[in-house]
mmCIF file of the N, C-alpha and C atoms, coordinates in Angstrom:
data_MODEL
# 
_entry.id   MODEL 
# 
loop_
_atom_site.group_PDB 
_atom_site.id 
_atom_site.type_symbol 
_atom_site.label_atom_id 
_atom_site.label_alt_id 
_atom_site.label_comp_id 
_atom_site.label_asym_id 
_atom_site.label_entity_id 
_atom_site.label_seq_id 
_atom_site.pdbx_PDB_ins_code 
_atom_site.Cartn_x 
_atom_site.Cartn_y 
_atom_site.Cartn_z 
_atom_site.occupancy 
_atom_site.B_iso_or_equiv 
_atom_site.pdbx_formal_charge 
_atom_site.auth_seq_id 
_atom_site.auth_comp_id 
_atom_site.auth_asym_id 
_atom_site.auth_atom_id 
_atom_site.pdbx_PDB_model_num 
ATOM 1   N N  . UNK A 1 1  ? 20.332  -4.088  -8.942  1.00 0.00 ? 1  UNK A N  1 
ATOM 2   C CA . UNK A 1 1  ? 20.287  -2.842  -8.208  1.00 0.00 ? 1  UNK A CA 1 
ATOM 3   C C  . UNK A 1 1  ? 19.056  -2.017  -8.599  1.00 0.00 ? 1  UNK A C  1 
ATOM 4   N N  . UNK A 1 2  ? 18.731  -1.845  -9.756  1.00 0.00 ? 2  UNK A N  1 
ATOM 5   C CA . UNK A 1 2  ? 17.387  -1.372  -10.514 1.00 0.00 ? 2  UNK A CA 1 
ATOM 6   C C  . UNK A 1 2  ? 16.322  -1.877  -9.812  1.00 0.00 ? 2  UNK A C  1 
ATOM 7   N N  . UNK A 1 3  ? 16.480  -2.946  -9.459  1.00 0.00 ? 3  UNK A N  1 
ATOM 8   C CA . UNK A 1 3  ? 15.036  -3.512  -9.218  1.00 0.00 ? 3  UNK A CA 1 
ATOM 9   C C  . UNK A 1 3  ? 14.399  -3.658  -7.778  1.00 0.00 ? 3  UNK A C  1 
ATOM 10  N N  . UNK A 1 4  ? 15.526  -3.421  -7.067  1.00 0.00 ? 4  UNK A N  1 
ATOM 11  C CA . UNK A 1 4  ? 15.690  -2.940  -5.400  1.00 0.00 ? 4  UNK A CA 1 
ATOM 12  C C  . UNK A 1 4  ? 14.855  -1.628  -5.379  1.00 0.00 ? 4  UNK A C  1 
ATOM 13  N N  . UNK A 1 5  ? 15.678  -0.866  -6.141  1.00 0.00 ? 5  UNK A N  1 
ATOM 14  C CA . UNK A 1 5  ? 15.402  0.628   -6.061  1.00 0.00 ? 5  UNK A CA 1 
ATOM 15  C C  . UNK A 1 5  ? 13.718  0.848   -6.745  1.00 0.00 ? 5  UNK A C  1 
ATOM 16  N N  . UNK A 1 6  ? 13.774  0.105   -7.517  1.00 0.00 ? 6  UNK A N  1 
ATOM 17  C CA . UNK A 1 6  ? 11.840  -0.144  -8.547  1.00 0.00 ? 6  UNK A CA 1 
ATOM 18  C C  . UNK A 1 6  ? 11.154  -0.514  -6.933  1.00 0.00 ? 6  UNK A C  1 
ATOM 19  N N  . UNK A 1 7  ? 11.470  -1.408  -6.389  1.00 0.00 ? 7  UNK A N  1 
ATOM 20  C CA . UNK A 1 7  ? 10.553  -2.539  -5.195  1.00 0.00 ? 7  UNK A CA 1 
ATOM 21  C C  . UNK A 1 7  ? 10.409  -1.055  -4.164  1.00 0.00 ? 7  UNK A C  1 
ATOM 22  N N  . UNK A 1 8  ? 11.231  -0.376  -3.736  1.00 0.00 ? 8  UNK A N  1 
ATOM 23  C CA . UNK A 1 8  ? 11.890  0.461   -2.713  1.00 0.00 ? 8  UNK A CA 1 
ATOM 24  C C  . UNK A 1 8  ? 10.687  1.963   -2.973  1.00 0.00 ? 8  UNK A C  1 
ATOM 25  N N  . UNK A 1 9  ? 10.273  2.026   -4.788  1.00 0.00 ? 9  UNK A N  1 
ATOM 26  C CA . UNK A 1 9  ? 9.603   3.329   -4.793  1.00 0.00 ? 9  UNK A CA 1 
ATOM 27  C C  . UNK A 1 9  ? 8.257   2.756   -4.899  1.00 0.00 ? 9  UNK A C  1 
ATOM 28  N N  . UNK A 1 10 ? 7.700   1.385   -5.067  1.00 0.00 ? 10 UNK A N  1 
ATOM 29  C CA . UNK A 1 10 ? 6.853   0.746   -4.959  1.00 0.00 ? 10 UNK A CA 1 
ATOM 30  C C  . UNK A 1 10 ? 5.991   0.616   -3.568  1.00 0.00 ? 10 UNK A C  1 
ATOM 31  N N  . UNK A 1 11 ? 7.084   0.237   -2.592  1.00 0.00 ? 11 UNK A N  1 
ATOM 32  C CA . UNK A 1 11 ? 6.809   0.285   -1.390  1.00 0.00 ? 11 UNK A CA 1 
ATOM 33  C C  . UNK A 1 11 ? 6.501   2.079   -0.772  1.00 0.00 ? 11 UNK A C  1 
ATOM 34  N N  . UNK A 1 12 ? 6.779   2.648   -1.107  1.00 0.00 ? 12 UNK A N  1 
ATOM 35  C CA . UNK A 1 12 ? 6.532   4.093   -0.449  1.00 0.00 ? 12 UNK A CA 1 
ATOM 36  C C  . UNK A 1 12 ? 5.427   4.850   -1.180  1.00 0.00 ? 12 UNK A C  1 
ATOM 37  N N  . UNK A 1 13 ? 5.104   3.700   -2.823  1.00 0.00 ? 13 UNK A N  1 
ATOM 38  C CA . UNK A 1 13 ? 3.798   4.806   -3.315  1.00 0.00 ? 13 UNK A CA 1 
ATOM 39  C C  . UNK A 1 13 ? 2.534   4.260   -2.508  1.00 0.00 ? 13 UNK A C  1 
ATOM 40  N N  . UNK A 1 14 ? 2.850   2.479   -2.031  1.00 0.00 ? 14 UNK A N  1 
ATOM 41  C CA . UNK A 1 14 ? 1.475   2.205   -1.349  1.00 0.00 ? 14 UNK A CA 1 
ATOM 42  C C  . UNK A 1 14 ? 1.683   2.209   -0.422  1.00 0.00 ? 14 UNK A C  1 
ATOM 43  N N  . UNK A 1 15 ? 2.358   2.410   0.728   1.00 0.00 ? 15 UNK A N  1 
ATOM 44  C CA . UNK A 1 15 ? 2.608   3.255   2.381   1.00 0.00 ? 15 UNK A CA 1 
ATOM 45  C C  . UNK A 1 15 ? 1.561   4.393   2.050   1.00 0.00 ? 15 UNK A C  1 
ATOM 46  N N  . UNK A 1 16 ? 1.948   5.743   1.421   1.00 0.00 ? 16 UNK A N  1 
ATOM 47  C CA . UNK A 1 16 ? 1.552   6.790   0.783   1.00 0.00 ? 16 UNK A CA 1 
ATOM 48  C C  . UNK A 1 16 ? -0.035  6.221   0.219   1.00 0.00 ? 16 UNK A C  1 
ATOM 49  N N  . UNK A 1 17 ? -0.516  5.394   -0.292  1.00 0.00 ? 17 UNK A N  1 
ATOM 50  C CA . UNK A 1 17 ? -1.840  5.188   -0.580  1.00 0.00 ? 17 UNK A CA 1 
ATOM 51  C C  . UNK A 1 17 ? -2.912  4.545   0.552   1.00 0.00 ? 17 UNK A C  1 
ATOM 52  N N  . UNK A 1 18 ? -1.618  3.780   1.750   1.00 0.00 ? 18 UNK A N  1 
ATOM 53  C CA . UNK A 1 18 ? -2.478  3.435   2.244   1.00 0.00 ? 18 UNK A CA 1 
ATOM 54  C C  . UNK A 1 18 ? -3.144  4.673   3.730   1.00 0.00 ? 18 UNK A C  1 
ATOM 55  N N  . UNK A 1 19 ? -1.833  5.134   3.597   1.00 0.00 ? 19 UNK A N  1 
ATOM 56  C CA . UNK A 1 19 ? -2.035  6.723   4.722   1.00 0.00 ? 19 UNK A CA 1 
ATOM 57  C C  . UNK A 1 19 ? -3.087  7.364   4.321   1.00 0.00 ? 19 UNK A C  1 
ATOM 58  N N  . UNK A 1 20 ? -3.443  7.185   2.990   1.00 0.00 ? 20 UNK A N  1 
ATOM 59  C CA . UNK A 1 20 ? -4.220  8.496   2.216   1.00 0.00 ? 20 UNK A CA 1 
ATOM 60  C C  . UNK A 1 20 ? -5.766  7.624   2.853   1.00 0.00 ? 20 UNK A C  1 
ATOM 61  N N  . UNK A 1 21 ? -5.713  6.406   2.698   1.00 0.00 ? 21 UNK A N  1 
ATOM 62  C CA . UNK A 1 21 ? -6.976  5.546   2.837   1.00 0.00 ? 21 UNK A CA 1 
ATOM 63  C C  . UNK A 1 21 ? -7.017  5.780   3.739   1.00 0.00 ? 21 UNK A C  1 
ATOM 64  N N  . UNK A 1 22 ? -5.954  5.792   5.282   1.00 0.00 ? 22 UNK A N  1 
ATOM 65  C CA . UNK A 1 22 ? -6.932  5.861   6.715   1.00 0.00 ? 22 UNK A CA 1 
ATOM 66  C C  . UNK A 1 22 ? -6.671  7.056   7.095   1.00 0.00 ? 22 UNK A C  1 
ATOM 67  N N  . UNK A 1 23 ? -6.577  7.830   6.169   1.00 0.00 ? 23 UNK A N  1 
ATOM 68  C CA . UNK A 1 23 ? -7.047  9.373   6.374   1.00 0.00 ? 23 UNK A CA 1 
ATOM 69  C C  . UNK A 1 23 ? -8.236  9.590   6.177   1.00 0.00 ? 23 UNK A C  1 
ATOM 70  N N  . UNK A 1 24 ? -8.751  9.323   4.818   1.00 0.00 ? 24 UNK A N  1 
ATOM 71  C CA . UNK A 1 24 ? -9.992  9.440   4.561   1.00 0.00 ? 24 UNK A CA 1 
ATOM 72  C C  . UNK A 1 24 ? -11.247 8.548   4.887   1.00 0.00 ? 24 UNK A C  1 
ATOM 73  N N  . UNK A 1 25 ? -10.948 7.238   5.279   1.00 0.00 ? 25 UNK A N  1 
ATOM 74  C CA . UNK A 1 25 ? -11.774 6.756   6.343   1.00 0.00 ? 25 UNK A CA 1 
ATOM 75  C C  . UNK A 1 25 ? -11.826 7.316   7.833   1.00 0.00 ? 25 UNK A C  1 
ATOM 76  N N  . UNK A 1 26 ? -10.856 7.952   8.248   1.00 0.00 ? 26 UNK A N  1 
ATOM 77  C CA . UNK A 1 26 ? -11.284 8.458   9.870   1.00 0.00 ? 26 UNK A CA 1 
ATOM 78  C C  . UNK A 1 26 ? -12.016 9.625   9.703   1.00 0.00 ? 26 UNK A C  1 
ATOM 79  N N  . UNK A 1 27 ? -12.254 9.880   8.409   1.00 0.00 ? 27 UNK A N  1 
ATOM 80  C CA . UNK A 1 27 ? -13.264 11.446  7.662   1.00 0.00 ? 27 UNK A CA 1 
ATOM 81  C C  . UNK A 1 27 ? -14.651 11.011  7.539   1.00 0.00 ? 27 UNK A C  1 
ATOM 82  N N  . UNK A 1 28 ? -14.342 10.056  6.582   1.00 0.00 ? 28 UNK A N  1 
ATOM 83  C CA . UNK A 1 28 ? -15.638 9.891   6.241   1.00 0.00 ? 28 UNK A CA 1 
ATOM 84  C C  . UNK A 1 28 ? -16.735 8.448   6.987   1.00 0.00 ? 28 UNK A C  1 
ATOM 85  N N  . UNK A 1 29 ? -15.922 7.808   7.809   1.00 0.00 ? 29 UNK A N  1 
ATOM 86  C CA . UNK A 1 29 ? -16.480 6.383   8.113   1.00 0.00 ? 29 UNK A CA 1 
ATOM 87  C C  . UNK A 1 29 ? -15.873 5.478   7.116   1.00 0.00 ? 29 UNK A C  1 
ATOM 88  N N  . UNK A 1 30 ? -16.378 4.184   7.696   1.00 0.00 ? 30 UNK A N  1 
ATOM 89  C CA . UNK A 1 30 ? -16.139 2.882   6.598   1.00 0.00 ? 30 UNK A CA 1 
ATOM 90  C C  . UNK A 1 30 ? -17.164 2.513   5.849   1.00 0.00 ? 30 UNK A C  1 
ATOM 91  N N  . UNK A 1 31 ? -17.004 2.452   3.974   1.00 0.00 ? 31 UNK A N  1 
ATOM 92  C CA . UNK A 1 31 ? -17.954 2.241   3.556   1.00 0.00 ? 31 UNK A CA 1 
ATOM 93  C C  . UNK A 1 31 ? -17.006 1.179   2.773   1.00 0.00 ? 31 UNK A C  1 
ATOM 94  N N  . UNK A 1 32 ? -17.916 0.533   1.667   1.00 0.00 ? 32 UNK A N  1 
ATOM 95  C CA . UNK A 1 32 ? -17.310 -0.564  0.596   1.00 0.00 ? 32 UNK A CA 1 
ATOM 96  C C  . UNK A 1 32 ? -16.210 -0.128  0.301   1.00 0.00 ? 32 UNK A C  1 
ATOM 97  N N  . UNK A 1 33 ? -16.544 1.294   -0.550  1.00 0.00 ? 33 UNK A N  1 
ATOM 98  C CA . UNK A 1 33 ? -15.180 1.604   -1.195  1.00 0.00 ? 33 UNK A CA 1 
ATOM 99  C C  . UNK A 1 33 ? -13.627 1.577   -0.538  1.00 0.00 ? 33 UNK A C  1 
ATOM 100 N N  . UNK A 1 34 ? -13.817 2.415   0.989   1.00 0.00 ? 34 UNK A N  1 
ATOM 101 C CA . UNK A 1 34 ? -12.783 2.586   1.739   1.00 0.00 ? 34 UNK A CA 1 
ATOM 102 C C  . UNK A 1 34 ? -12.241 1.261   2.184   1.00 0.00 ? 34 UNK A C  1 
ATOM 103 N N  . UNK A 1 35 ? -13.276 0.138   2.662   1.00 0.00 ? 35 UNK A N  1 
ATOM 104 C CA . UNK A 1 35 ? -12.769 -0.565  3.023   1.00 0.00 ? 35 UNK A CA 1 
ATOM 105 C C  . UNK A 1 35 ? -11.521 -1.631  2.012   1.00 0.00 ? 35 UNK A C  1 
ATOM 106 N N  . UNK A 1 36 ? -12.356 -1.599  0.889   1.00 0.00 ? 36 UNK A N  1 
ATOM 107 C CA . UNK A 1 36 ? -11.505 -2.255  -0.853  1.00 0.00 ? 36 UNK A CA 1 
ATOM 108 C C  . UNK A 1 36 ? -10.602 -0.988  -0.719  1.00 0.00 ? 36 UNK A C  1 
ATOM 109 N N  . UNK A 1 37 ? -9.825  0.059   -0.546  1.00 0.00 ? 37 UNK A N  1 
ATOM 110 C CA . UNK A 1 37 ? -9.156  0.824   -0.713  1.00 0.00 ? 37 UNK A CA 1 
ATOM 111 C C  . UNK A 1 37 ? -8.103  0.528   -0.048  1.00 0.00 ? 37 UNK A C  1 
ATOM 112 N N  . UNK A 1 38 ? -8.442  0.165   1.290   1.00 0.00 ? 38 UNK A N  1 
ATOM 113 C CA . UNK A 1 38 ? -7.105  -0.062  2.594   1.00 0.00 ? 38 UNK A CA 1 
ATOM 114 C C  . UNK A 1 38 ? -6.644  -1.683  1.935   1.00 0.00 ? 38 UNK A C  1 
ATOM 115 N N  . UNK A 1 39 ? -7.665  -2.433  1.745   1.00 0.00 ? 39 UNK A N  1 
ATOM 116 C CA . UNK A 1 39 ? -7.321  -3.794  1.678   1.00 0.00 ? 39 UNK A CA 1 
ATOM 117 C C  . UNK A 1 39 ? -5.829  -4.347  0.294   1.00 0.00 ? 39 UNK A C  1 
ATOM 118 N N  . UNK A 1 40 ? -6.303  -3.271  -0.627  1.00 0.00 ? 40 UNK A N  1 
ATOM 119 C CA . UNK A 1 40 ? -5.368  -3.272  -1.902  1.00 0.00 ? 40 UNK A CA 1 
ATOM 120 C C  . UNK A 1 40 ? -3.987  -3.036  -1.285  1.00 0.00 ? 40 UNK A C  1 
ATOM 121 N N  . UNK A 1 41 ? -4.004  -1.968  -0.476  1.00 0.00 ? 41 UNK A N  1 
ATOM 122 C CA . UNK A 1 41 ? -3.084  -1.030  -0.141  1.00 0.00 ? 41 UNK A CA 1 
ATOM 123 C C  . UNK A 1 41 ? -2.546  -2.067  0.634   1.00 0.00 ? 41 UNK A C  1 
ATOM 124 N N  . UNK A 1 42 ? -2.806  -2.924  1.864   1.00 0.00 ? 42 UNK A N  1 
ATOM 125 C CA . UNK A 1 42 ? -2.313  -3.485  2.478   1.00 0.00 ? 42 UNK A CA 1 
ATOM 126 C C  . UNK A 1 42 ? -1.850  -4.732  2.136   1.00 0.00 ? 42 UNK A C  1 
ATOM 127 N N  . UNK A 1 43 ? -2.957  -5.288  0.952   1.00 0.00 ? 43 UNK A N  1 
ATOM 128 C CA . UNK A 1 43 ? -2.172  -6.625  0.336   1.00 0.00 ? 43 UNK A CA 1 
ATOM 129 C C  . UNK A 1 43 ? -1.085  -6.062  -0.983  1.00 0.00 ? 43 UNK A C  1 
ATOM 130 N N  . UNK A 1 44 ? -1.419  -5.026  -1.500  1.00 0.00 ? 44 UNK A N  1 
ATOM 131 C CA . UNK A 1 44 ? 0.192   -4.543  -2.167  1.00 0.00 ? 44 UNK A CA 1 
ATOM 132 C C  . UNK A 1 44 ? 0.990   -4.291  -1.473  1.00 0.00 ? 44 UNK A C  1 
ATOM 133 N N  . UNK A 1 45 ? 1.346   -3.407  0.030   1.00 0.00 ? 45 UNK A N  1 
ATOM 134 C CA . UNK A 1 45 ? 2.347   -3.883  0.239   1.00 0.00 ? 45 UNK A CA 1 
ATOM 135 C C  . UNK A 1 45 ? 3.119   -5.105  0.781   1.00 0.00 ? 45 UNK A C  1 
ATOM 136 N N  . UNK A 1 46 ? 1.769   -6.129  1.425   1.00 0.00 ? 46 UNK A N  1 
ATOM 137 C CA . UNK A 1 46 ? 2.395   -6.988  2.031   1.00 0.00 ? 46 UNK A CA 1 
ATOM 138 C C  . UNK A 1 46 ? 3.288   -8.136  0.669   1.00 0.00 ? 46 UNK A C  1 
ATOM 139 N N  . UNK A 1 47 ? 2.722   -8.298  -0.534  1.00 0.00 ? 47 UNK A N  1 
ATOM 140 C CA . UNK A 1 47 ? 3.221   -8.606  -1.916  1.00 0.00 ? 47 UNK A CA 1 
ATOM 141 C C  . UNK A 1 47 ? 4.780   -7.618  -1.723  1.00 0.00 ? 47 UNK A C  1 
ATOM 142 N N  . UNK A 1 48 ? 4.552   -6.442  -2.035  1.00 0.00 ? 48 UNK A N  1 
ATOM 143 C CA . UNK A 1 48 ? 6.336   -6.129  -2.579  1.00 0.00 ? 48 UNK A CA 1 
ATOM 144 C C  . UNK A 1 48 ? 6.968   -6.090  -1.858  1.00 0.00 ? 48 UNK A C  1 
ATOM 145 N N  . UNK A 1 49 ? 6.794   -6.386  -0.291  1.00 0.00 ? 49 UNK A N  1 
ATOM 146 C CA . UNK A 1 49 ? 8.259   -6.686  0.928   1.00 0.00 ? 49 UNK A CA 1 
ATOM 147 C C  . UNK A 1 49 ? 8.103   -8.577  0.698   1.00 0.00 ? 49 UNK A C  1 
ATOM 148 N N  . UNK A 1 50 ? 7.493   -8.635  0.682   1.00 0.00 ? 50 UNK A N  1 
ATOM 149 C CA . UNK A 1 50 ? 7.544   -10.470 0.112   1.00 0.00 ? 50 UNK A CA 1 
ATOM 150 C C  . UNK A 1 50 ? 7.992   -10.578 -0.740  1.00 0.00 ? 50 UNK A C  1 
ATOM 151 N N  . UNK A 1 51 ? 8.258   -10.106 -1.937  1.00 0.00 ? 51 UNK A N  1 
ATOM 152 C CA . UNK A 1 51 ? 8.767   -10.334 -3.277  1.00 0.00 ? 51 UNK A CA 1 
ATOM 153 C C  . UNK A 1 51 ? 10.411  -9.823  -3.182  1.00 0.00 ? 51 UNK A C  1 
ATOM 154 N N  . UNK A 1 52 ? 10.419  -8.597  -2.502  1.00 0.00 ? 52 UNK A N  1 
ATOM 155 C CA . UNK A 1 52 ? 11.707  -7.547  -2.129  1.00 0.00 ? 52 UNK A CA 1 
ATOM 156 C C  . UNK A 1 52 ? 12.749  -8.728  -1.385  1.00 0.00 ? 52 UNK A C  1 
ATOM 157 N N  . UNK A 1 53 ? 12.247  -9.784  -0.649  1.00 0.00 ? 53 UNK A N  1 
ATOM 158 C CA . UNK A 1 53 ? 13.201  -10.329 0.171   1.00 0.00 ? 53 UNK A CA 1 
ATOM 159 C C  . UNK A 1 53 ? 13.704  -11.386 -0.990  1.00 0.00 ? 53 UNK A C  1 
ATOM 160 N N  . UNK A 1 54 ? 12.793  -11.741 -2.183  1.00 0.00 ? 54 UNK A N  1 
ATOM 161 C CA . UNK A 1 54 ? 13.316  -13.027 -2.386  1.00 0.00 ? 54 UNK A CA 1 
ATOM 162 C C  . UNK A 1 54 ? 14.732  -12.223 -3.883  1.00 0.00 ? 54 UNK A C  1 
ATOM 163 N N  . UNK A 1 55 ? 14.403  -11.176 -3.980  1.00 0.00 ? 55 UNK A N  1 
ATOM 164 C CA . UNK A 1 55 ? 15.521  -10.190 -5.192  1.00 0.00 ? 55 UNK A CA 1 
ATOM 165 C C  . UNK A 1 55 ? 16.162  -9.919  -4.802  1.00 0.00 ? 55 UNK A C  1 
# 
């Protein structure tokens, strides 16, 4: 049950990081950084709903 709830606040800090990324790319343009910013964001969460199904 712990570890649902760990996966569950995991998933909403990088939702939340990745919002923050295409916030600040529709500000500033796409540069290296932004683009490595969304990409983390999107391969962390696609990792903890992949991992979430197999717990």
């Amino acid at each position: 049950m712990r570890s649902k709830i760990f996966l569950i606040a995991i998933v909403i800090f990088l939702v939340c990081l990745l919002l923050e990324q295409l916030k600040r790319t529709k500000k500033e343009g796409l540069d290296k950084l932004s683009i490595g910013g969304l990409s983390v964001a999107i391969i962390g969460v696609v990792i903890v709903l992949i991992s979430s199904i197999f717990v």
